[in-house]
C-alpha positions, 0 to 999 in steps of 0.5 A: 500500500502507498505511504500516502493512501495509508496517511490518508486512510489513517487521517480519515479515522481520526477524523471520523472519531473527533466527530464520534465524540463532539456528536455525543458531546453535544447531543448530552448536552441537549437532555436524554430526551433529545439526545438520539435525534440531535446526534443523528443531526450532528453526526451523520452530514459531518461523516459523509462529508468527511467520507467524500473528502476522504474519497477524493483524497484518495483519488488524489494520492493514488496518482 
């Protein structure tokens, strides 16, 4: 595997953990209640972007 695909890959997982834990930290601090939807909010637009600019960089390190 290319050294740069695996920095890329790497980087990507570290960045979907850091959105992990601000989406549960945040969502806590709404109530029980309206915990589930407000990380759901949270969580999932910043992971497909994160996934699509992973994909992106992954094209670009390829070459």
């Amino acid at each position: 595997m290319n050294v740069r695909k695996t920095i890329v890959i790497i980087g990507i997982d570290l960045l979907i953990l850091v959105e992990l834990s601000v989406a549960l930290y945040f969502s806590a601090q709404g109530g029980v209640a309206d915990m589930p939807a407000l990380f759901l909010k949270i969580f999932v637009p910043a992971v497909i972007a994160t996934i699509l600019v992973g994909r992106l960089a992954l094209r670009k390190a390829r070459v």
